[in-house]
N, C-alpha and C positions, 0 to 999 in steps of 0.2 A: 504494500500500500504506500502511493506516494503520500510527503507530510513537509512542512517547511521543517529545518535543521538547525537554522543559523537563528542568533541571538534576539529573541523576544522584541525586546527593546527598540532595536534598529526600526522595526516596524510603526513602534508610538513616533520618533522620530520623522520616520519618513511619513504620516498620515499630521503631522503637526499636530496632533493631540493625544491625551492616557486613552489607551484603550482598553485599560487595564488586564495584561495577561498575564500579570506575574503574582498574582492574588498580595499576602501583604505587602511586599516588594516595592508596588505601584501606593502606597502611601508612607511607603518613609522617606528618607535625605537620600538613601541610596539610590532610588527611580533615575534613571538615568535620561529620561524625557525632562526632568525636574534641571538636570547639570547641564544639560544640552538638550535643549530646544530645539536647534537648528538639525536639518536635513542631512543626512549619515552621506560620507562621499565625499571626494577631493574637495569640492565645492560645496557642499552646504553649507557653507558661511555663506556665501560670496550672494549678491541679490539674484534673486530670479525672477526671468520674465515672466511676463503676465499668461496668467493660466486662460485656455482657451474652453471655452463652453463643451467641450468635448473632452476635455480632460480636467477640469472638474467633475463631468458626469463618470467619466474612468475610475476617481481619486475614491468616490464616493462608493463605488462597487467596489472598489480593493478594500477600504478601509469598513467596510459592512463584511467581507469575505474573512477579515484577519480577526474581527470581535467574535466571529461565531465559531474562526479557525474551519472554513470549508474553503474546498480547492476549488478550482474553475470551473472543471466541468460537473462537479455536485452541485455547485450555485446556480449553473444553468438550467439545471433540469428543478429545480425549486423555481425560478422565475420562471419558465414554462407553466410547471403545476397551478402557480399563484395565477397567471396568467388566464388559464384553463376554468379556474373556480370563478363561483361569482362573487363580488364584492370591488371594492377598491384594491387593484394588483400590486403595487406597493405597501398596503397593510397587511393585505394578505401574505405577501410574502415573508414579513416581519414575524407574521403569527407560524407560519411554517417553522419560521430558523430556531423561533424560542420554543417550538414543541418538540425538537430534538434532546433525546435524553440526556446530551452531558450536558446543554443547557439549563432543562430541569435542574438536573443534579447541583447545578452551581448556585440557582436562585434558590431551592428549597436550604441551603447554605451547608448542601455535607461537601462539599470542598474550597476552596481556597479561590478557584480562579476555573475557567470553561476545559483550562488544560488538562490540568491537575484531574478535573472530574472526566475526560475522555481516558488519561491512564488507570482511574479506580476502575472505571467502566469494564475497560480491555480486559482488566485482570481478574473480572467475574466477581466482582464486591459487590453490586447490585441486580434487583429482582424487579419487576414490573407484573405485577396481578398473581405475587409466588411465585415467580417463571424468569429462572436465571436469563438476564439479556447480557452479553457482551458486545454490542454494536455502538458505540456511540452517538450516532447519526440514527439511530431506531426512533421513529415519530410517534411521539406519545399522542393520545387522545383524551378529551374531558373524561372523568372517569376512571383511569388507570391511578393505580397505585404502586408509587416506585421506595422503594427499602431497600434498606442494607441487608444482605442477608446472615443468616442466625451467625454462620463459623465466619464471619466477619465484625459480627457485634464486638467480642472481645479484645478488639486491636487498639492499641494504646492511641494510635491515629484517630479514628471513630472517636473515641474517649476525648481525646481533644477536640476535636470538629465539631463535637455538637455545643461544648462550650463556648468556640469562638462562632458557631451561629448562632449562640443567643443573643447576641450582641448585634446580629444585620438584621437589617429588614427584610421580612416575608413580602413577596408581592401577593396584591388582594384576590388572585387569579390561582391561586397556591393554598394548600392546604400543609402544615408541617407540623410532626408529633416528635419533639426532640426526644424525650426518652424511648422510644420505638426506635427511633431513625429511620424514620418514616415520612413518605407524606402524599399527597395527591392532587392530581391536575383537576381541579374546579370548573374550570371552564376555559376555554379563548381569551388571551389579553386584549384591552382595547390599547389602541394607538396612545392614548395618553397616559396608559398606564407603563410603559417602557423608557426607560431612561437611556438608551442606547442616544450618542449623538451622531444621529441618522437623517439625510433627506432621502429620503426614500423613492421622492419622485424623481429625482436626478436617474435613478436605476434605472426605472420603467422609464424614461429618457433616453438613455444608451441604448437599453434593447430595442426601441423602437423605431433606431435610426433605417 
């Protein structure tokens, strides 16, 4: 399976804002978006020309790709799907990216960052309605119940994560039973319910060139 390799960070850089993927990381002195600002590369100091309506619409689909950490040709076929469905194709596609399981996993707060919870995912530490899933990209539905499962409770990990999500906010589209390690998908987020900083029509802009 292809996956990006290189350093996290270069990313918040290069999208000129935290896109937060390095879960605590992204709010200490250390964040390296926080030391350097400017654009990774011989030249990221140096000014740059003016961005063209066409790559702003570009900037806006890489930096929507690198928050949910999906590659090019999985994002296409979710813009198709959103596409396909009825509603407004940009919120829908939003509501797609967030019903992927390590999503989930990250907002119901059993990990740290969208990464972090695609590695617990892989390594079969979560269940979906009792039914081991290791897929990260597995599209949850209102409904489903995702948990840590039992020969996973006991890890000193778990033990910690569910203390430092007591502490994040639940979104109100989320259901979450910290002593279970548990929790459930409620329903479809709405558009203002997402903190992601997203123009989403800029997307369905580029695909409709």
């Amino acid at each position: 399976m292809a996956k990006y390799t290189e350093a996290s960070c270069r990313l918040c850089r290069r999208e000129g804002t935290k896109l937060y993927l390095k879960g605590d990381r992204c709010y200490s002195e250390k964040c390296a978006f926080a030391r350097k600002g400017y654009p990774p590369g011989l030249h990221g100091r140096s000014r740059r020309q003016k961005v063209s309506e066409y790559g702003l619409q570009l900037r806006e689909k890489q930096k929507t790709r690198r928050i949910y950490g999906v590659l090019e040709k999985q994002f296409r076929r979710y813009f198709k799907e959103a596409d396909r469905r009825k509603g407004v194709t940009g919120e829908t596609l939003l509501q797609i990216l967030e019903s992927r399981l390590d999503n989930i996993v990250f907002r119901m707060g059993l990990a740290r960052s969208r990464a972090e919870a695609r590695q617990l995912i892989r390594h079969g530490h979560f269940a979906v309605n009792n039914r081991k899933v290791d897929i990260p990209s597995y599209l949850t539905k209102p409904g489903d119940e995702i948990s840590v499962r039992e020969g996973s409770k006991s890890r000193s990990f778990f033990k910690e994560i569910a203390e430092w999500g007591t502490a994040q906010g639940i979104a109100a589209w989320l259901e979450v039973d910290r002593e279970k390690l548990s929790g459930k998908v409620l329903r479809l987020p709405l558009r203002e319910e997402l903190d992601v900083p997203i123009s989403e029509h800029l997307i369905v802009e580029l695909y409709s060139r």
